[in-house]
N, CA, C and O atoms as a printed pandas DataFrame, in Angstrom:
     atom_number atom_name residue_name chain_id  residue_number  x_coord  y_coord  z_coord
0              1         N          UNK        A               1    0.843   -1.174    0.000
1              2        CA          UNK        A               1    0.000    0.000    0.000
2              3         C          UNK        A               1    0.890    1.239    0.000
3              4         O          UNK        A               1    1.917    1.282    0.677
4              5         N          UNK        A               2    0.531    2.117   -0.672
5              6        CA          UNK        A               2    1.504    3.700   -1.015
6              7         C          UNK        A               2    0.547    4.492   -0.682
7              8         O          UNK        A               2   -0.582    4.153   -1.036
8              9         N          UNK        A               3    0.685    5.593   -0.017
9             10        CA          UNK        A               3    0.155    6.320    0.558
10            11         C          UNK        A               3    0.880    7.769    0.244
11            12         O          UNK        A               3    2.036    7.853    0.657
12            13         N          UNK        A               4    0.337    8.927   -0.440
13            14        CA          UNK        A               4    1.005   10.234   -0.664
14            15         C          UNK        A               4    1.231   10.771    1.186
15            16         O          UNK        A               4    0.434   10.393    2.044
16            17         N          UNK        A               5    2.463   11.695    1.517
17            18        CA          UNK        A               5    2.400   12.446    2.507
18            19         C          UNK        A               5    2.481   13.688    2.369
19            20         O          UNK        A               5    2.981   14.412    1.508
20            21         N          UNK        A               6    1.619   13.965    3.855
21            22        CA          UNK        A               6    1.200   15.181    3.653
22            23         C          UNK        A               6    2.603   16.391    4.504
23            24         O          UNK        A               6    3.131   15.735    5.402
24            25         N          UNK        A               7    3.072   17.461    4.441
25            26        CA          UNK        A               7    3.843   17.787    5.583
26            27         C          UNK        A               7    3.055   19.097    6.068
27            28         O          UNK        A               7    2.589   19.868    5.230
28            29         N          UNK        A               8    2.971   19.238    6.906
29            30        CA          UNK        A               8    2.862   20.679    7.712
30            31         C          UNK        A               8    4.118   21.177    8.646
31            32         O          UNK        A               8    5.082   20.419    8.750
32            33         N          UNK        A               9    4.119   22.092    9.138
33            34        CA          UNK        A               9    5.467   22.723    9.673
34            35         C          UNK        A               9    5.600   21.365   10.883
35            36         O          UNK        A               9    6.713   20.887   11.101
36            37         N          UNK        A              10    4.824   21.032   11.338
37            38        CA          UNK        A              10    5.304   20.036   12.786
38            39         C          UNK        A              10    5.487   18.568   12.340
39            40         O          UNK        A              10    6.466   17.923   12.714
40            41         N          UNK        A              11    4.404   17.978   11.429
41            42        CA          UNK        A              11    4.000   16.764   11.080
42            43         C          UNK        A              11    4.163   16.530    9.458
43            44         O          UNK        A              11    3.791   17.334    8.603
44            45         N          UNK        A              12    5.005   14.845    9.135
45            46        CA          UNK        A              12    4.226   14.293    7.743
46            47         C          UNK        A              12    3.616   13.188    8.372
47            48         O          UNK        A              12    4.083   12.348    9.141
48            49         N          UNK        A              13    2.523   13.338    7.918
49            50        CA          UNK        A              13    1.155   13.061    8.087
50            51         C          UNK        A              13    1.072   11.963    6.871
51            52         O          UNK        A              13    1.849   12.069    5.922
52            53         N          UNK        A              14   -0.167   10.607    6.945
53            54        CA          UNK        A              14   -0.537    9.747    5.620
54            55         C          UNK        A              14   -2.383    9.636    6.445
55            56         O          UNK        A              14   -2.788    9.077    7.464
56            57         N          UNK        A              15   -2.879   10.241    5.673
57            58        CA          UNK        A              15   -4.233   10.468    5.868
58            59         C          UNK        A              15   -4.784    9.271    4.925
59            60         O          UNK        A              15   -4.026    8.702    4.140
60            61         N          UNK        A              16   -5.994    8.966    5.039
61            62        CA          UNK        A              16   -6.878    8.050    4.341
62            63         C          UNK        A              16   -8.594    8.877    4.631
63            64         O          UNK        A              16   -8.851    9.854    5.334
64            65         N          UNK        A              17   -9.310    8.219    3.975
65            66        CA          UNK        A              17  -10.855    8.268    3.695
66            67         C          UNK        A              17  -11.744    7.689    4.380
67            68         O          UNK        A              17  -12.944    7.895    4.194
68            69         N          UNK        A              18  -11.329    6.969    5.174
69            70        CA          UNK        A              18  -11.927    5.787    6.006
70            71         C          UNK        A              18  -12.670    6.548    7.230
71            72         O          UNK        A              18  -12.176    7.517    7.806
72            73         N          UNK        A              19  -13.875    5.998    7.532
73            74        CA          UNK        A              19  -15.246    6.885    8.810
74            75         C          UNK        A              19  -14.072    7.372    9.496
75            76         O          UNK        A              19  -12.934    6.901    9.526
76            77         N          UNK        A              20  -14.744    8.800   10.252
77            78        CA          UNK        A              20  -14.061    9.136   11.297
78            79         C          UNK        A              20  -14.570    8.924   12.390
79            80         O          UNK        A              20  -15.773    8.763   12.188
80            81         N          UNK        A              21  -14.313    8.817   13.589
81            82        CA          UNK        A              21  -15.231    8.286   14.710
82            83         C          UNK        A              21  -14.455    9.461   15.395
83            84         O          UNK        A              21  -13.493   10.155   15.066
84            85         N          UNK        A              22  -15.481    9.376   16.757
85            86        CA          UNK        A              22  -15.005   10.443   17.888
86            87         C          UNK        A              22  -13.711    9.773   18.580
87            88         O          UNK        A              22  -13.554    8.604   18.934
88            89         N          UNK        A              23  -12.752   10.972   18.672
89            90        CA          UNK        A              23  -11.580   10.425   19.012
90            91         C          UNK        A              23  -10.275   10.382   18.451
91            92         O          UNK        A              23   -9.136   10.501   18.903
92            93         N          UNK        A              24  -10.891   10.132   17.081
93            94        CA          UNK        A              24  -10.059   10.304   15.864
94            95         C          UNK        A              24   -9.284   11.689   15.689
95            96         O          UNK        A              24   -9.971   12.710   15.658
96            97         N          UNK        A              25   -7.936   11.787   15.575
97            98        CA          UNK        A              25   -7.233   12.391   14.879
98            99         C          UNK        A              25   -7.525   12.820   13.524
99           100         O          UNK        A              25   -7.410   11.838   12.791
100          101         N          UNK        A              26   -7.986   14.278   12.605
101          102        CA          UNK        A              26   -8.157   14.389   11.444
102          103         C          UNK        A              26   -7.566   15.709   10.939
103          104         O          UNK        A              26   -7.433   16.787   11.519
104          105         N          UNK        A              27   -7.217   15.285    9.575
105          106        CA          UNK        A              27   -6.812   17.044    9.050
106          107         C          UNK        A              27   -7.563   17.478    8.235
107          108         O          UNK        A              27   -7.948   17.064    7.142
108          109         N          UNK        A              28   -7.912   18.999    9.256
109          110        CA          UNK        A              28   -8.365   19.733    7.566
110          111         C          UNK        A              28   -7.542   20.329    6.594
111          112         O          UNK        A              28   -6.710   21.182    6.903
112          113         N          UNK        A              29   -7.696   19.985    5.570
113          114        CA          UNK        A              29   -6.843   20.419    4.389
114          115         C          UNK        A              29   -7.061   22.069    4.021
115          116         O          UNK        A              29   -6.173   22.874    3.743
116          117         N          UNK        A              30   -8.483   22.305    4.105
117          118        CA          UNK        A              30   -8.722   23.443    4.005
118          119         C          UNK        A              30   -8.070   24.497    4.938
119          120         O          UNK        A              30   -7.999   25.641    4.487
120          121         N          UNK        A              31   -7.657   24.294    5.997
121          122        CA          UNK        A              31   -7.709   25.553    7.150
122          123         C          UNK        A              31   -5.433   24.692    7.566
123          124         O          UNK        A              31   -4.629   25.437    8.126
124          125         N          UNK        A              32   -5.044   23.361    7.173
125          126        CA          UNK        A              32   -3.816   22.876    6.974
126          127         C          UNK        A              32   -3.708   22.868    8.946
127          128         O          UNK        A              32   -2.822   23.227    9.721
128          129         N          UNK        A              33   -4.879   22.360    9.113
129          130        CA          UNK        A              33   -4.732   22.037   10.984
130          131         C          UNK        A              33   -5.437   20.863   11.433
131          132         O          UNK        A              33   -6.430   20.432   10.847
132          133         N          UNK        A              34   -4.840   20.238   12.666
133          134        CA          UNK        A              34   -4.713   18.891   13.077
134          135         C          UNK        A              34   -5.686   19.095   14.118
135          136         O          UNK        A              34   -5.438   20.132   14.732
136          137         N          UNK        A              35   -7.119   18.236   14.715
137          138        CA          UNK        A              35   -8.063   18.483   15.286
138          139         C          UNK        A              35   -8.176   17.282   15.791
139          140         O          UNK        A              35   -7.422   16.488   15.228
140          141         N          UNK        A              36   -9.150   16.585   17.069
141          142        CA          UNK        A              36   -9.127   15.523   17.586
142          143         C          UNK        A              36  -11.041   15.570   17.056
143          144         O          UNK        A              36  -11.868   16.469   17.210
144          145         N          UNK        A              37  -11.114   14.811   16.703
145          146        CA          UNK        A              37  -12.964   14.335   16.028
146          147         C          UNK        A              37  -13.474   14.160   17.920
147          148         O          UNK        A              37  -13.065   13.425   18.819
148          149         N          UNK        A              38  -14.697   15.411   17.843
149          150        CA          UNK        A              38  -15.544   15.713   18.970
150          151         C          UNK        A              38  -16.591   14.536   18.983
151          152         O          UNK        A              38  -16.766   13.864   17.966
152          153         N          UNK        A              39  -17.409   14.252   20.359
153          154        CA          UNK        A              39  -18.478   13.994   19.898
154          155         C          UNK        A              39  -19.455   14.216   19.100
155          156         O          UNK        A              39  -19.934   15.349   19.044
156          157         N          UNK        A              40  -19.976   13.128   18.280
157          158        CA          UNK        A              40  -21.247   14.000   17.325
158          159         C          UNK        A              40  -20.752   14.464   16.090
159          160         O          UNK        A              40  -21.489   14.878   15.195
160          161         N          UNK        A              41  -19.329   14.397   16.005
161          162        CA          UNK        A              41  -18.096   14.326   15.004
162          163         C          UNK        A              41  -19.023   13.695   13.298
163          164         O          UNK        A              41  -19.409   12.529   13.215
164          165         N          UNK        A              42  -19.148   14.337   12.565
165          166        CA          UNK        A              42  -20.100   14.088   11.303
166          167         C          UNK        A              42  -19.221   14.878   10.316
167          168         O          UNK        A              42  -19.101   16.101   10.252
168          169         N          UNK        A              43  -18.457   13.652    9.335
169          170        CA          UNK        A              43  -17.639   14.399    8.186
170          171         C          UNK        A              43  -18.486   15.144    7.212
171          172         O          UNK        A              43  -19.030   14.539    6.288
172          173         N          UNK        A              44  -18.584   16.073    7.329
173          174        CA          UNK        A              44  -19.451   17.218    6.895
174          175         C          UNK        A              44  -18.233   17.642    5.548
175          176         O          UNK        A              44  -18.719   17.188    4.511
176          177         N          UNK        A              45  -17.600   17.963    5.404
177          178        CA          UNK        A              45  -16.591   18.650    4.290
178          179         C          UNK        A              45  -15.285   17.362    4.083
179          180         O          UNK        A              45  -14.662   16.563    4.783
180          181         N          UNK        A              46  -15.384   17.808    2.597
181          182        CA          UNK        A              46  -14.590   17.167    1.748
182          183         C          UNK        A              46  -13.055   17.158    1.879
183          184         O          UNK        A              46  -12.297   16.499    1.167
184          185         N          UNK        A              47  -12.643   18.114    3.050
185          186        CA          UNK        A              47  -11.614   18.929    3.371
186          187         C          UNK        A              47  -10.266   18.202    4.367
187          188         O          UNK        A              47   -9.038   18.279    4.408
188          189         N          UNK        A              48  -11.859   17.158    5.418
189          190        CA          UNK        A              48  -10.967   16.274    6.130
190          191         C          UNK        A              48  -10.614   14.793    6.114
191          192         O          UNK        A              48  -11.348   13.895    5.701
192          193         N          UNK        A              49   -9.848   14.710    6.431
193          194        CA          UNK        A              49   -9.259   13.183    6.508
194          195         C          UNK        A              49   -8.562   12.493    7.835
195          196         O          UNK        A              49   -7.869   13.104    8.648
196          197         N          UNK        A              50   -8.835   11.340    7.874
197          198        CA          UNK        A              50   -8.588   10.440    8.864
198          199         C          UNK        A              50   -7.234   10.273    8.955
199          200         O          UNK        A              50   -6.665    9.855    7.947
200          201         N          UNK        A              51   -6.305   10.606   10.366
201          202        CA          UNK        A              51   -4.751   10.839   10.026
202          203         C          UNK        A              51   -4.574    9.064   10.600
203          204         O          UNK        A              51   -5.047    8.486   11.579
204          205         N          UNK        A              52   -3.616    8.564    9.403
205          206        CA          UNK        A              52   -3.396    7.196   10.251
206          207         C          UNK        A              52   -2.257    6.290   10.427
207          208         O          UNK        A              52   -2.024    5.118   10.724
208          209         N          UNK        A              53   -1.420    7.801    9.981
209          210        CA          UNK        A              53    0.313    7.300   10.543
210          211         C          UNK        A              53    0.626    9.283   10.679
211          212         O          UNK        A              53   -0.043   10.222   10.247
212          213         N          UNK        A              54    1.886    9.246   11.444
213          214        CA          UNK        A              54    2.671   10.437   11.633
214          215         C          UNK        A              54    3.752   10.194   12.130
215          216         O          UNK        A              54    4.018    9.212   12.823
216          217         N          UNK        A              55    4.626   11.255   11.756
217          218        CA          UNK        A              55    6.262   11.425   12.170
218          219         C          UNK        A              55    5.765   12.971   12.795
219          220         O          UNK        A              55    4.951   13.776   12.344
220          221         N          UNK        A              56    6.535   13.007   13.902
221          222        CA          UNK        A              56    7.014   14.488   14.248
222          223         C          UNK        A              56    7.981   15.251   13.582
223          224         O          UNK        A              56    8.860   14.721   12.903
224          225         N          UNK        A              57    7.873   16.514   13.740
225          226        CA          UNK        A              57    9.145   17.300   13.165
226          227         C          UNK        A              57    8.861   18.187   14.371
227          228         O          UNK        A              57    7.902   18.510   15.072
228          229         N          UNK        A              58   10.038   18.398   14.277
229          230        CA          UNK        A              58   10.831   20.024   14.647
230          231         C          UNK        A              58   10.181   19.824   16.709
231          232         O          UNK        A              58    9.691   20.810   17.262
232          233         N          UNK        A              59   10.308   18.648   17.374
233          234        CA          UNK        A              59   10.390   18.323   18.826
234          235         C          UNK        A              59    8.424   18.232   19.271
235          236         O          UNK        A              59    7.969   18.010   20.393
236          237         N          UNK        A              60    7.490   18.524   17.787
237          238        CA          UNK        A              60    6.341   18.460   18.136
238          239         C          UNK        A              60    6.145   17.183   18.627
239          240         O          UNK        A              60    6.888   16.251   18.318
240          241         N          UNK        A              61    4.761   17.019   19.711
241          242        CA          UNK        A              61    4.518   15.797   20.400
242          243         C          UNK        A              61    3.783   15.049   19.582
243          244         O          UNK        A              61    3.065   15.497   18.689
244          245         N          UNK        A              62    3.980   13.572   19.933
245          246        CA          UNK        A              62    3.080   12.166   19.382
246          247         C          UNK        A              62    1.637   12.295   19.517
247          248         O          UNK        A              62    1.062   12.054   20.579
248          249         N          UNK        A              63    0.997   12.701   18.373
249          250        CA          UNK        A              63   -0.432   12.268   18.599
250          251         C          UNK        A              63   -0.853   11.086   18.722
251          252         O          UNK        A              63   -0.841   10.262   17.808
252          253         N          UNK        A              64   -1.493   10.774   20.492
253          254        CA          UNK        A              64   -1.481    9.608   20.993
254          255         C          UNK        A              64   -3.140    9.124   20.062
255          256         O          UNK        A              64   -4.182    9.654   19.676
256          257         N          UNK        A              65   -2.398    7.664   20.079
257          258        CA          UNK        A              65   -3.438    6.826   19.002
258          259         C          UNK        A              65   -3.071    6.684   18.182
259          260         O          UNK        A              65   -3.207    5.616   17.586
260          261         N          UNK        A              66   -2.507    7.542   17.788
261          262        CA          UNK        A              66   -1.817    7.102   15.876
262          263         C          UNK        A              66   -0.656    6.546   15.818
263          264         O          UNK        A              66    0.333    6.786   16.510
264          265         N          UNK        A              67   -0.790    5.784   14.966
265          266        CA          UNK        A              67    0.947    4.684   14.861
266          267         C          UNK        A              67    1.784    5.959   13.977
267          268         O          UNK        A              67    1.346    6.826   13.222
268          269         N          UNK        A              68    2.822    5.721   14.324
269          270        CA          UNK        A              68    4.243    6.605   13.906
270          271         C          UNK        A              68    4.728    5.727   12.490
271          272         O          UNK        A              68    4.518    4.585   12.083
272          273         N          UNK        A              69    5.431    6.819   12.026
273          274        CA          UNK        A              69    6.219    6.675   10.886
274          275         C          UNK        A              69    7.150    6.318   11.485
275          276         O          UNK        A              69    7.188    6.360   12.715
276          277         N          UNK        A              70    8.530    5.697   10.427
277          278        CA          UNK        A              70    9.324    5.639   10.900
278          279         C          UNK        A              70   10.230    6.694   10.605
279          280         O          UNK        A              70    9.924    7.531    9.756
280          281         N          UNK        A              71   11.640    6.762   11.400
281          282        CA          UNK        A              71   12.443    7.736   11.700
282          283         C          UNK        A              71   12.984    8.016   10.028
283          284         O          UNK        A              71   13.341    7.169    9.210
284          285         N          UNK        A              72   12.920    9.142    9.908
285          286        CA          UNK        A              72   13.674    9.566    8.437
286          287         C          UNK        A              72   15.062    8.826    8.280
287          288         O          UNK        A              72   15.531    8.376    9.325
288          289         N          UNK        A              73   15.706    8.658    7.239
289          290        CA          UNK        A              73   17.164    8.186    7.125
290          291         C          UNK        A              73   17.895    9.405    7.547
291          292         O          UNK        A              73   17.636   10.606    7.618
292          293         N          UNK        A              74   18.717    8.783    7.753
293          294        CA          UNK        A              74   20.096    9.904    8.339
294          295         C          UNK        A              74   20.788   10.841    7.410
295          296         O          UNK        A              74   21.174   11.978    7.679
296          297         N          UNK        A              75   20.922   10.022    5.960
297          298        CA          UNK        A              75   21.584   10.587    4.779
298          299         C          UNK        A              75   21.105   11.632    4.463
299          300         O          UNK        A              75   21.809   12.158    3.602
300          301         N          UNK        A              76   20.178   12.270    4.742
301          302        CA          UNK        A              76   19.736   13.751    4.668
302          303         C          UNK        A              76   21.015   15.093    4.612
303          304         O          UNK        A              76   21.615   15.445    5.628
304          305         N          UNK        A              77   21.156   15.454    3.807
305          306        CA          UNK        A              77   22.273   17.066    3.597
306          307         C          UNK        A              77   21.586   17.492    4.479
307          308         O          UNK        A              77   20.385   17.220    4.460
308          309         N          UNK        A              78   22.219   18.416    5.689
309          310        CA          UNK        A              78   21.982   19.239    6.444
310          311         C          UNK        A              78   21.365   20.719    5.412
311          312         O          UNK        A              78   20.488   21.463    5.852
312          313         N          UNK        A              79   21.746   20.839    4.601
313          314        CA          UNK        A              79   21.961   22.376    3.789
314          315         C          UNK        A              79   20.539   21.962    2.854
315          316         O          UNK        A              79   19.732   22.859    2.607
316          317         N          UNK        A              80   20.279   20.469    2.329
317          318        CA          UNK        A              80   18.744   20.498    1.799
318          319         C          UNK        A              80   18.233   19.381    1.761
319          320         O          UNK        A              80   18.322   18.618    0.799
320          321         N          UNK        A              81   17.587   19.137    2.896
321          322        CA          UNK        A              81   17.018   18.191    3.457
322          323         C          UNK        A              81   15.849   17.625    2.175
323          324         O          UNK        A              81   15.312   18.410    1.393
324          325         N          UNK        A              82   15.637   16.280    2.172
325          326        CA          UNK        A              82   14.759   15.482    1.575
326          327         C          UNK        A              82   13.806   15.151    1.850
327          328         O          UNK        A              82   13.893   14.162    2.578
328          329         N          UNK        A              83   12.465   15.559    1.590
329          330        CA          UNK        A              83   11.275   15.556    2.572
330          331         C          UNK        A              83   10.605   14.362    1.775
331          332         O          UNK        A              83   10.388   14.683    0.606
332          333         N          UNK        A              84   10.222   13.083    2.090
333          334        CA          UNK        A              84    9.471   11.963    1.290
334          335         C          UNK        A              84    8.482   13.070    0.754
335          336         O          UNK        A              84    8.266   14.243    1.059
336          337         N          UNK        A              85    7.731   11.763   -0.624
337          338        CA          UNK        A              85    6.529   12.618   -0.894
338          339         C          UNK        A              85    5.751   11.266   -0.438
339          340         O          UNK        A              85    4.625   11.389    0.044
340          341         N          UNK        A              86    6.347    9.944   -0.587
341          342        CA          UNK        A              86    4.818    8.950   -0.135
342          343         C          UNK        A              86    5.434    7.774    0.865
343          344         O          UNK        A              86    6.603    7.719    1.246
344          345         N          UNK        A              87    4.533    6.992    1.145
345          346        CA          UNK        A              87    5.241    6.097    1.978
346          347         C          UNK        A              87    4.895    4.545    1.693
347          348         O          UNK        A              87    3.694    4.387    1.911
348          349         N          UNK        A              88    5.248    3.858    1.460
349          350        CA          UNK        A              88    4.811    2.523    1.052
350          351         C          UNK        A              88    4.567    1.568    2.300
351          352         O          UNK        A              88    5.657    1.272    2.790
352          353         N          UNK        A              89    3.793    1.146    2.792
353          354        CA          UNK        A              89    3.717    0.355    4.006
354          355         C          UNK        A              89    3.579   -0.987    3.280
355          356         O          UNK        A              89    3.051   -1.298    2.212
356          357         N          UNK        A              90    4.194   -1.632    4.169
357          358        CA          UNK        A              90    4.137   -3.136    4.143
358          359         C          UNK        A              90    2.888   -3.336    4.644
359          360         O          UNK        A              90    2.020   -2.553    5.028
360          361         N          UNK        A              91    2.971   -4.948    4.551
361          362        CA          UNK        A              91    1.085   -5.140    4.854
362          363         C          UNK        A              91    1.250   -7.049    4.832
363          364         O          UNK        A              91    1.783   -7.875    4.093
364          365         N          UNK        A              92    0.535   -7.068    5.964
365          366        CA          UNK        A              92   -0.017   -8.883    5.940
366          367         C          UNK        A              92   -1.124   -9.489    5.370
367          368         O          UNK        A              92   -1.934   -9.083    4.537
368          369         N          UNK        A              93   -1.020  -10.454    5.923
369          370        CA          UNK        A              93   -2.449  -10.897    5.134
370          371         C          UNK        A              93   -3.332  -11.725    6.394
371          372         O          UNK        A              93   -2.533  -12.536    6.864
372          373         N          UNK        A              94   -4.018  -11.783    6.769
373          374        CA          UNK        A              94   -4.653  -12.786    7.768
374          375         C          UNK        A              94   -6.290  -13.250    7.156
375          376         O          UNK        A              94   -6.934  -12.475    6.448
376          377         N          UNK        A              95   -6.667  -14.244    7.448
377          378        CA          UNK        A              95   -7.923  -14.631    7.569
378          379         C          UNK        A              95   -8.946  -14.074    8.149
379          380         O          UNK        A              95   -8.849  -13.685    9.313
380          381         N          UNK        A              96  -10.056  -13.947    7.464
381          382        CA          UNK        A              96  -11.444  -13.297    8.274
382          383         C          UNK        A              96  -11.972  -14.530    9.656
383          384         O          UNK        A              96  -11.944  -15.719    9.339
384          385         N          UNK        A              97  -12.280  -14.280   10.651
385          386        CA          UNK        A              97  -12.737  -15.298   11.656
386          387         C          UNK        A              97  -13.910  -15.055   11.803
387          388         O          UNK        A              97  -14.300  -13.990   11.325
388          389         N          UNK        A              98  -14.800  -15.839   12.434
389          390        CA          UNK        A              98  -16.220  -16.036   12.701
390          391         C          UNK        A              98  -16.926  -14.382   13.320
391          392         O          UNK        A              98  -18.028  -13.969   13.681
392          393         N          UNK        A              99  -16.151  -14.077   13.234
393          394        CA          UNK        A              99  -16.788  -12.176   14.104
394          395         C          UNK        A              99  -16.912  -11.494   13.005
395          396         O          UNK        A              99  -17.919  -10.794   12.899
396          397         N          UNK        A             100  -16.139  -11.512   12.144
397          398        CA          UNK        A             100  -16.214  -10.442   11.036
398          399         C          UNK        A             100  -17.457  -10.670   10.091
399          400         O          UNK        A             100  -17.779  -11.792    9.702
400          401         N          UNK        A             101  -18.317   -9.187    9.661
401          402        CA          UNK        A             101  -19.169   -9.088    8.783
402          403         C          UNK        A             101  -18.571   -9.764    7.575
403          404         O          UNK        A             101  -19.476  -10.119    6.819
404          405         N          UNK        A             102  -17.285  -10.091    7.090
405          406        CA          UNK        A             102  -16.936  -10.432    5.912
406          407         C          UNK        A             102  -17.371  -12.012    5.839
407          408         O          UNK        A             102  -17.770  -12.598    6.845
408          409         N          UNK        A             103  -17.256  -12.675    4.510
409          410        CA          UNK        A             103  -17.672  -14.387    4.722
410          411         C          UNK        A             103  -16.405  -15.046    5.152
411          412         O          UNK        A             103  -15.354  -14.908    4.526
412          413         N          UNK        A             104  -16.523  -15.766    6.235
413          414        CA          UNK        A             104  -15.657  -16.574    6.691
414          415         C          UNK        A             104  -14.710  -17.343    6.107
415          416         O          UNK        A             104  -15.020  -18.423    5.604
416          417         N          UNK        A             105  -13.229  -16.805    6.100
417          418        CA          UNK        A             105  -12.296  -17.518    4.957
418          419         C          UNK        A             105  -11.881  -15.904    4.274
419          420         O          UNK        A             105  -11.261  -16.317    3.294
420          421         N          UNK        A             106  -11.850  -15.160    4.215
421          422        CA          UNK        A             106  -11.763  -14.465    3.417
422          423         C          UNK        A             106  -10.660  -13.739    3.750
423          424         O          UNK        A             106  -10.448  -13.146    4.808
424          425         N          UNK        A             107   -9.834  -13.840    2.593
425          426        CA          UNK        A             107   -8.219  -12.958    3.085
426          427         C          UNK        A             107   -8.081  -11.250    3.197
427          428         O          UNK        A             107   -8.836  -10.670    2.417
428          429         N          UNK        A             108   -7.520  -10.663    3.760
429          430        CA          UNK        A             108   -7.544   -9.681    3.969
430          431         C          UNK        A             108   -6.483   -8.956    4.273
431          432         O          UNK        A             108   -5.642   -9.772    4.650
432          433         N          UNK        A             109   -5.856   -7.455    4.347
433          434        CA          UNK        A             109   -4.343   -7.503    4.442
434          435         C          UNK        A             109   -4.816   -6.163    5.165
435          436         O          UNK        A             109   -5.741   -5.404    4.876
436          437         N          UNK        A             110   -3.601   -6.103    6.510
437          438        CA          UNK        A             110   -3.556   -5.036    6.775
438          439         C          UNK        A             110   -2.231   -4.574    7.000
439          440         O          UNK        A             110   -1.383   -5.273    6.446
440          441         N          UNK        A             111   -1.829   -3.670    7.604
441          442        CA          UNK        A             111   -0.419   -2.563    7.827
442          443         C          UNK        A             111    0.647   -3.656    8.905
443          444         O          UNK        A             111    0.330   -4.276    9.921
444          445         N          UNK        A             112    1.586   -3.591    8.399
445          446        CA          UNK        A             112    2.619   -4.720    9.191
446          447         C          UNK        A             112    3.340   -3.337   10.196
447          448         O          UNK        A             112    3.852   -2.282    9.819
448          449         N          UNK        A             113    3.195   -3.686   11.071
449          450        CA          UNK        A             113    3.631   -2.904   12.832
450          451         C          UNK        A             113    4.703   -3.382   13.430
451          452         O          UNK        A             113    5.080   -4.552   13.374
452          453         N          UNK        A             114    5.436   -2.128   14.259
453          454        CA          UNK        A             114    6.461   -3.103   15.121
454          455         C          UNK        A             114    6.090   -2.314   16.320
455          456         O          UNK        A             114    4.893   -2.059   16.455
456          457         N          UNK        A             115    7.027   -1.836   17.318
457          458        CA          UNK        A             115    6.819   -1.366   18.430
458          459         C          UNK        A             115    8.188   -0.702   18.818
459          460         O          UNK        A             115    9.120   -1.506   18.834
460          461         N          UNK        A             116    8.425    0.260   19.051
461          462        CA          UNK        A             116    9.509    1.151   18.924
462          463         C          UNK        A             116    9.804    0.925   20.973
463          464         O          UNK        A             116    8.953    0.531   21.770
464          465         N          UNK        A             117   11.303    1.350   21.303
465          466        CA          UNK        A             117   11.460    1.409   22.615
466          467         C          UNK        A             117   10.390    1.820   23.488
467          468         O          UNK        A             117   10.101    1.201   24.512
468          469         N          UNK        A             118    9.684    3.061   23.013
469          470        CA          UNK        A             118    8.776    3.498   23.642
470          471         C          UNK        A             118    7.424    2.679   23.728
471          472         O          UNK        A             118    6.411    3.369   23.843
472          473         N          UNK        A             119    7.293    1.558   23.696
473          474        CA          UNK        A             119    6.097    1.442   23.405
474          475         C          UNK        A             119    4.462    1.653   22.691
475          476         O          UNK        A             119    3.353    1.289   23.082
476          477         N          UNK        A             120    5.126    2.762   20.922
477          478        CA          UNK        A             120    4.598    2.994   20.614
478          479         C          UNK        A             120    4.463    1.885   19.192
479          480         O          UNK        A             120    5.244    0.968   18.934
480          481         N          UNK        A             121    3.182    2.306   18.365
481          482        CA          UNK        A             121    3.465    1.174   17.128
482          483         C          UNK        A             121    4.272    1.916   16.400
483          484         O          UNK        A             121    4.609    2.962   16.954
484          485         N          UNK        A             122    4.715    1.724   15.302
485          486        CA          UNK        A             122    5.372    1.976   14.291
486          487         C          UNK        A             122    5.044    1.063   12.760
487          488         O          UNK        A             122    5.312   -0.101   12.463
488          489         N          UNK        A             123    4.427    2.045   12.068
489          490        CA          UNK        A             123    4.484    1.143   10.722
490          491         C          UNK        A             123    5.205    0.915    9.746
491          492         O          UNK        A             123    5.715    1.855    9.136
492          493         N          UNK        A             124    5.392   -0.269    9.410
493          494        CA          UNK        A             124    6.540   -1.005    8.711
494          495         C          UNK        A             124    6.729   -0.223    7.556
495          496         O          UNK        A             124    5.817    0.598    7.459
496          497         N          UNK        A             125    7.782   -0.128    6.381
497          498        CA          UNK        A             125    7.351    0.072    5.269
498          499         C          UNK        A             125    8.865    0.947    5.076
499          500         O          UNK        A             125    9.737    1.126    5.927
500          501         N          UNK        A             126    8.819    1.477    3.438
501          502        CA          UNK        A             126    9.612    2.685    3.491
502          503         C          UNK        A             126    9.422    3.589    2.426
503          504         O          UNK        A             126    8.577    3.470    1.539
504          505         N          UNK        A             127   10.430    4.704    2.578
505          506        CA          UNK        A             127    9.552    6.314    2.233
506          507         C          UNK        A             127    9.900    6.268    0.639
507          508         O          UNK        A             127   10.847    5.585    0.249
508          509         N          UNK        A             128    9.251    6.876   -0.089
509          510        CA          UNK        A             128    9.767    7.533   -0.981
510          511         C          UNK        A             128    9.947    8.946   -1.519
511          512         O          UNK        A             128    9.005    9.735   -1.451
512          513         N          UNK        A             129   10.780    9.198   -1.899
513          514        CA          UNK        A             129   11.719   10.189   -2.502
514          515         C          UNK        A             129   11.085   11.256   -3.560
515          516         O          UNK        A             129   11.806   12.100   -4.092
């Protein structure tokens, strides 16, 4: 899965389309600001999106809930830094089980994770250029 990123001065951001629920982390594109979905939270404008990986920049904090990017490469020129434009995540595959609305048997793939010192997730994958 490839995913375009987004950057703002603090965050690159990989947004998706997927419901937003209360709780949720989202950006508006329109206004280029990071909001936590209120109760009663109803995607009303075309503007926002569901944030569902991030890297920090510049010492901003972890928006808790969202799995992290991973750490930029090092090879970066100090004098002109390389900002990805997308990110390719790796991805598994597992079986649907007796809970899921899907028909039983049915393969399915999602985002391959690790878990960084901190105890946060981290999604697998790597950037592109």
């Amino acid at each position: 899965m490839t995913h375009n990123i987004i950057k703002t001065e603090n965050y690159l951001l990989v947004v998706d389309d997927s419901e937003i629920k209360e709780g949720d982390w989202i950006y508006k594109s329109n206004s280029n600001t990071l909001n936590i979905a209120g109760k009663g939270y109803h995607n009303f404008t075309q503007s926002d999106a569901k944030i569902i990986a991030h890297l920090p920049l510049n010492n901003s904090p972890v928006l808790e809930g969202v799995p992290l990017l991973p750490p930029l490469e090092d090879e970066q020129s100090l004098l002109q830094p390389k900002m990805p434009v997308a990110f390719e995540c790796e991805s598994t595959q597992y079986t649907v089980g007796e809970m899921s609305k899907l028909p039983l048997g049915t393969v399915n793939q999602k985002p391959k994770t690790t878990t960084n010192p901190q105890g946060q997730t981290v999604l697998a994958g790597k950037y592109i250029y």
